[in-house]
C-alpha positions in Angstrom: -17.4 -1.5 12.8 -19.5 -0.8 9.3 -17.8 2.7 9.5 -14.4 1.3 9.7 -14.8 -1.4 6.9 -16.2 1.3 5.1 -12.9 3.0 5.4 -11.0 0.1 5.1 -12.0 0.2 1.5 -11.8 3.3 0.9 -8.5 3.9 1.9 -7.2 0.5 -0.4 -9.2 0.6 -2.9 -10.0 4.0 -3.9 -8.3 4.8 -7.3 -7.4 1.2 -7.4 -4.5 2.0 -4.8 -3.0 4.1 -7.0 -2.3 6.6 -4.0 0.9 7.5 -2.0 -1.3 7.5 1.1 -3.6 4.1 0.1 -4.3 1.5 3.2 -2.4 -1.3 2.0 -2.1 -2.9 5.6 -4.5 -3.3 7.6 -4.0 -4.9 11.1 -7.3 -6.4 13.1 -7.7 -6.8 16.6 -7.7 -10.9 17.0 -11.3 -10.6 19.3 -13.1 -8.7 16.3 -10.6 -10.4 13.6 -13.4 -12.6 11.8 -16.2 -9.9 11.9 -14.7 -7.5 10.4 -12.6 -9.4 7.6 -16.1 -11.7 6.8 -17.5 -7.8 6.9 -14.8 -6.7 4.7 -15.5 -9.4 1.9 -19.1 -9.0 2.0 -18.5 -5.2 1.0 -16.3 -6.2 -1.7 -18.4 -8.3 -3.7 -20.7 -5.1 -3.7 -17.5 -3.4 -5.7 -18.1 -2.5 -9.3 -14.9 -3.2 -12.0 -15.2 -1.2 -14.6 -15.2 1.8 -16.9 -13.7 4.9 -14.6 -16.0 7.4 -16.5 -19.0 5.5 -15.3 -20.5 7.1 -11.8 -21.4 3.9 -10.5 -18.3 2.1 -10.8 -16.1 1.6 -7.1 -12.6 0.3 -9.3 -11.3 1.7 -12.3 -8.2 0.6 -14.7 -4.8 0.1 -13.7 -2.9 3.4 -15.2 -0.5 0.8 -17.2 0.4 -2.7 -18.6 3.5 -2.2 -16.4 2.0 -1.6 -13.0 -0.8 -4.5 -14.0 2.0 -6.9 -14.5 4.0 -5.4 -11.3 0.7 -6.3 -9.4 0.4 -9.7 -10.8 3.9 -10.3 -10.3 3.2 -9.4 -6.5 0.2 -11.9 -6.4 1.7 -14.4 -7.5 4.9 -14.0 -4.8 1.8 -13.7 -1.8 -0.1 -17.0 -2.8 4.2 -18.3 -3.3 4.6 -17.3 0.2 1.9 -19.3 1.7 -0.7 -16.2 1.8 -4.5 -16.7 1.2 -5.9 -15.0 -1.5 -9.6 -13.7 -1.4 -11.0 -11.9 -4.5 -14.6 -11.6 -4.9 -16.6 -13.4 -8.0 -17.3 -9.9 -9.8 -16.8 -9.4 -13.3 -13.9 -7.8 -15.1 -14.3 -6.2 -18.5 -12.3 -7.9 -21.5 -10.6 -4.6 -23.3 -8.1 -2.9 -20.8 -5.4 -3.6 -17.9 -8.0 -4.5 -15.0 -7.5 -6.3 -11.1 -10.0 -7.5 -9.0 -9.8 -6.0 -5.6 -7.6 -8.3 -3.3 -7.0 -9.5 0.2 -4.2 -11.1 1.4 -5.1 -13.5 4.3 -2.7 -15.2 6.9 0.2 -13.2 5.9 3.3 -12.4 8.9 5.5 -9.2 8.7 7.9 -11.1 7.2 5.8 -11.5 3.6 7.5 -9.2 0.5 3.4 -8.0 0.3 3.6 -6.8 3.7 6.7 -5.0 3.2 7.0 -3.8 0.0 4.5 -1.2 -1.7 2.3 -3.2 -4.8 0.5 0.4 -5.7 -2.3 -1.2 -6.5 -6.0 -2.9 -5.2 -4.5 -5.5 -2.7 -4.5 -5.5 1.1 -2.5 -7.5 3.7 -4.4 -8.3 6.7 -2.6 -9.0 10.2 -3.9 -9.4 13.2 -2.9 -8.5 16.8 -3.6 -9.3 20.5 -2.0 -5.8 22.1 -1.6 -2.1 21.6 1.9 -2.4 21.8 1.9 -5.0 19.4 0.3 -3.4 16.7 2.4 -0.6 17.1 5.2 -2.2 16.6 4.2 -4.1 13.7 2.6 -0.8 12.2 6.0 0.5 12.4 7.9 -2.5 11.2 8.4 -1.1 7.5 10.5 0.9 5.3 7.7 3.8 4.8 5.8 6.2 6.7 3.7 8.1 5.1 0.4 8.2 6.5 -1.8 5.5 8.5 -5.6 5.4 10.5 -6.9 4.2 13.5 -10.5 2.7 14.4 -11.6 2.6 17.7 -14.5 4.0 20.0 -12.2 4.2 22.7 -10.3 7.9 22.4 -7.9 6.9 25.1 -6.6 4.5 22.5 -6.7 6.8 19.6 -4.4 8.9 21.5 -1.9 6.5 22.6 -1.6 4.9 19.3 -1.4 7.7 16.9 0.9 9.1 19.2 3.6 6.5 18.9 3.0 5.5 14.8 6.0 6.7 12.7 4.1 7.9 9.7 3.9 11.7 8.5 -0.3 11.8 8.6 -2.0 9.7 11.1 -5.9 9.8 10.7 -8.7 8.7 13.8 -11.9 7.1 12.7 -11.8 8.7 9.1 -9.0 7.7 6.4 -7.9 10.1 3.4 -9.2 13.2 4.3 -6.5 16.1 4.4 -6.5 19.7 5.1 -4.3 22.2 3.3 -3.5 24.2 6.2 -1.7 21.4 7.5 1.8 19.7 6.6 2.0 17.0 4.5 4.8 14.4 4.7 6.6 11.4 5.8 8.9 8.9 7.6 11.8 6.9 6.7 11.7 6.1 2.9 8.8 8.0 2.2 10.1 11.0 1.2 11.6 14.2 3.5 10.4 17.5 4.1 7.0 18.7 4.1 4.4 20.9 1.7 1.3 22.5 2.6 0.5 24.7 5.6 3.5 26.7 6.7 5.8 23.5 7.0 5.2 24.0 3.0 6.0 27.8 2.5 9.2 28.3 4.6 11.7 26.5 1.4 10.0 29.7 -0.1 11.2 32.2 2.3 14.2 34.2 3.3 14.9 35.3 6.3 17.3 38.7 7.3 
């Protein structure tokens, strides 16, 4: 379970979200539910705000006033829609375009921050009673670019990942790519792929 919140933040938080492939969903089995999210916010008051050239800082800048105003705009519509906010008390310097890393709490599928990509340090928690329910719910969205499962049990690893509509599907480990393999996605995230030979054949002609 440590491993898995570890990748939790990681895959959210890393680069302040700015990532095509960032964890911005993250749905909890209802039995493990309060561990891991109680987990999850003890890790993130551990985070450190601040400069980006520093080694020891976990969260840099936002790239832009834009996208720090697009991600305000977008916590202020979650807290609008009944969602409960958790950011932890860590400080934020005064000169720059800064968030502190978020959780959105008690949120449904049917919440804009759910569906609708904030590119930036926030993560919507759901939870779920069965495989097929999380599936579906995983699926439920206009993208499909990549997603990770957590479990010690491979028989679920294998029927989930099977059956998620997203272009890179990780087990156990989140972000970690190979460029021997394809890289793309589902739906509106994009068509085609690049990297491995999915990525060279635009490139080639056949006679």
């Amino acid at each position: 379970m440590d491993q898995a919140v570890e990748g939790i933040v990681n895959g959210i938080f890393f680069n302040q979200g700015h990532v095509c492939c960032a964890g911005s969903r993250l749905f909890v089995q209802e039995s493990v539910a309060d561990e891991v999210i109680r987990k999850l916010k003890d890790r993130m008051q551990t985070l450190v705000v601040g400069d980006p050239l520093d080694k020891n800082t976990d969260v840099g800048a936002i790239n832009s006033k834009e996208q720090l105003a697009t991600i305000n705009k977008y916590l202020k519509i979650g807290v609008n829609e009944g969602a409960e906010i958790y950011q932890p008390k860590c400080s934020i310097p005064s000169k720059g375009y800064w968030c502190k890393p978020t959780l959105f709490l008690n949120v449904s599928q049917s919440h804009r921050v759910v569906q609708e990509e904030i590119f930036g340090p926030v993560l919507a928690v759901q939870t779920f009673r069965t495989i097929d329910e999380v599936i579906e719910k995983a699926n439920n969205t206009p993208y499909g670019l990549s997603a990770g499962v957590w479990t010690d049990k491979g028989s679920k690893i294998f029927k989930v990942t099977q059956k998620l509509r997203a272009g890179v599907v990780w087990a156990n480990t989140y972000n970690k790519f190979d460029p021997t393999s394809p890289f793309g996605g589902y739906k509106e995230s994009g068509f085609g792929r690049e990297g491995g030979l999915h990525g060279l054949l635009p490139y080639l002609k056949f006679d």
